[in-house]
N, C-alpha and C positions, 0 to 999 in steps of 0.2 A: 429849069432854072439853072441857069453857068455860076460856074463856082464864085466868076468875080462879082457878079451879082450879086448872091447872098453874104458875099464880104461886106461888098458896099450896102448893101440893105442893112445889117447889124451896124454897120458905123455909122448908119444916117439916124439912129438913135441918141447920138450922143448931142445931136444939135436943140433937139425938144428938151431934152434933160439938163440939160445947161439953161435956157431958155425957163424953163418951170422955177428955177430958184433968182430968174432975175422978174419975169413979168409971165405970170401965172396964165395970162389971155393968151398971151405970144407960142408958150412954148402947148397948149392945150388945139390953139389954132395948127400947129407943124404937124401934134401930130392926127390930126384930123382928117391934113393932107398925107399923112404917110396911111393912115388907112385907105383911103381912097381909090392911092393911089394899089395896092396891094389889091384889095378888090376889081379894078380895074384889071391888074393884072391877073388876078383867078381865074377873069370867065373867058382869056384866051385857051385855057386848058379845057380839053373836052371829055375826058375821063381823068379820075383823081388820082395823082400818082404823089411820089413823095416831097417831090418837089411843092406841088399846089398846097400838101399837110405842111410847111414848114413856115409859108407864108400865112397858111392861117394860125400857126403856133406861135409867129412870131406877132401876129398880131393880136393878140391876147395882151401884152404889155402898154398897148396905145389907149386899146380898150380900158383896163383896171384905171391908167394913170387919167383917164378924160372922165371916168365915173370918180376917181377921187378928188375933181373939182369943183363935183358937185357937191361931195359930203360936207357938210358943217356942224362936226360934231367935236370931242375932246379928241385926242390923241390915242388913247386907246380904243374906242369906236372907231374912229375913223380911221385905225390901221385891223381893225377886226372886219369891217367892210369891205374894205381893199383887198385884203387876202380872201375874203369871201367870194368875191366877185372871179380871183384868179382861178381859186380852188372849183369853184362851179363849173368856169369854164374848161380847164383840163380833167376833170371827171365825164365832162359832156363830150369832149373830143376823142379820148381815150378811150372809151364806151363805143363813139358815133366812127369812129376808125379804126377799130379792134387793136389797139396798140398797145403793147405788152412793155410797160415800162420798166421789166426785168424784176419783177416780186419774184425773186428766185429763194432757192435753198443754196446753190451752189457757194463754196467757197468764202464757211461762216467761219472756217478756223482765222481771215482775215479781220473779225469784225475788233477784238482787242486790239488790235494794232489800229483799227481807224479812230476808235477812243484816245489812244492817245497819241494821234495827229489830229486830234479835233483839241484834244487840250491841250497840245503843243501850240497848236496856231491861237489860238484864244490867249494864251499865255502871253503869248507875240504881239498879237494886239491890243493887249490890257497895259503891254509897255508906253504905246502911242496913244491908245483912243479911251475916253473915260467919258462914258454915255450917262453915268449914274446909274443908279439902284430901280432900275423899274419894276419892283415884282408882282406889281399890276399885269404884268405880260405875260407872265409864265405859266395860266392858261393857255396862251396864245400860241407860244413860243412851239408845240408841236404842232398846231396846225397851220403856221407860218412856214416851216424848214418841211413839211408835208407837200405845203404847195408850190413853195421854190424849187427843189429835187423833182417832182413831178415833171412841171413844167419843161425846166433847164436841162434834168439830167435825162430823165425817162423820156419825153416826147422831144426834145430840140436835138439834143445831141444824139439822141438813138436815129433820130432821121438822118441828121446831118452825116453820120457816120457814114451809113449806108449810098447816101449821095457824093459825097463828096473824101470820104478818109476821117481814119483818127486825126491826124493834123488839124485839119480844118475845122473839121469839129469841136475840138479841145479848145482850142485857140479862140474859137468865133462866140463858144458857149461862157468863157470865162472873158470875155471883152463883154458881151452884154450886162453876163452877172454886174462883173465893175459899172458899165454906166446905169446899171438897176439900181447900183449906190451913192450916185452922184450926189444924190440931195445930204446926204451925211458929207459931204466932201470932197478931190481929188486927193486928197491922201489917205483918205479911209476906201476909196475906189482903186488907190493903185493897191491895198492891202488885199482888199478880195478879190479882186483880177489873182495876183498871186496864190493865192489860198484856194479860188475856186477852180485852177490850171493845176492844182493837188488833187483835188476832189473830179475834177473831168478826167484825171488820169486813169484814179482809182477806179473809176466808173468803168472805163473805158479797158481795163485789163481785166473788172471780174466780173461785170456785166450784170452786175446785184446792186441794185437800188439801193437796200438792205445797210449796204454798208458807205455810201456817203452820207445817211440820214444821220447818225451819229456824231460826223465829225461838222456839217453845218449848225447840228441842236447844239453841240458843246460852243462853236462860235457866237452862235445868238443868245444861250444862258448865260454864259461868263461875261460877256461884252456889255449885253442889254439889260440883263435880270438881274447878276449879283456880279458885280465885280471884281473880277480874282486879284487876291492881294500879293505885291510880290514877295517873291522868296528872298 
């Protein structure tokens, strides 16, 4: 797969995602045809290389978002479903492709310092964004930020890296994150586009999982679960 292809692949997300908060049929139908169409293109490859793993990790998001049109349940069901469905899937891939999404030891004298760039940014966005008090979530809230690191950091951009460069990777990893948050917004999308280009950097220089799981958990407690008040 060419580099400018899997640019344009990650930006052809943004059209279903937009699409979902205007006509739920519309944007469920795009991406139906964006699986399809990814499928299609799997079985030109004849042996699995990193490229085929990237389409099928990026296809994991068409997936989760077409299963959670089916859910009709409250809010926190039907966002403990969602991430079920994700978590499943990148447990099954990372297993089914021996893919090491960097559980490392290495380089934990950084993990204080990603604590507070996790409550720095949270801080940032508690200036803009006020979700309320969900503390219904805060079971959740580690196996949510488990499965978006997983996913985003450990299987998309550990691939991307290797195919394509830090660049590309950083870049292409943190444009998804944001349209992942469309449904909250484009101003809450431009905030974690920013925040998640923090967090792919981190990733990308200590190669430890480890340490952007802290700084996404502090984004999703303080933002979602109890709202940090300001100073």
């Amino acid at each position: 797969m060419k580099k400018l292809y899997f640019i344009l692949l990650v930006l052809a997300f943004i059209l279903p995602e937009i699409m979902l908060n205007v006509n739920k049929y519309a944007g469920v139908l795009i991406y139906a045809v964006i699986i399809g169409f990814i499928l299609f293109d799997i079985e030109e490859y004849e042996f699995m290389n990193n490229s085929e793993k990237l389409l099928i990790f990026l296809m994991i998001i068409p997936l989760a978002r077409i299963s959670e049109f089916f859910i009709n349940f409250n809010f926190f069901w039907k966002t403990a479903i969602f991430y079920f469905v994700i978590c499943f899937l990148v447990i099954l891939y990372t297993g089914k492709f021996r893919i090491n999404p960097r559980y490392t030891k290495s380089k934990l004298w950084f993990l204080p310092i990603s604590i507070i760039i996790g409550i720095c940014l949270s801080y940032i966005g508690s200036l803009y964004f006020d979700f309320g008090n969900h503390f219904e979530l805060v079971f959740l809230i580690p196996f949510i930020v488990f499965s978006e690191e997983i996913l985003f950091r450990g299987m998309i951009q550990n691939i991307a890296k290797k195919e394509y460069g830090s660049m590309v990777s950083v870049i292409c990893v943190s444009l998804l994150f944001a349209i992942f948050s469309l449904s909250f917004g484009f101003k809450f999308a431009y905030f974690m586009f920013a925040a998640n280009l923090i967090m792919c950097l981190v990733y990308d220089r200590t190669e430890n999982i480890w340490l952007t799981i802290p700084i996404n958990l502090c984004i999703n407690l303080f933002l979602f679960v109890m709202h940090m008040p300001y100073l």
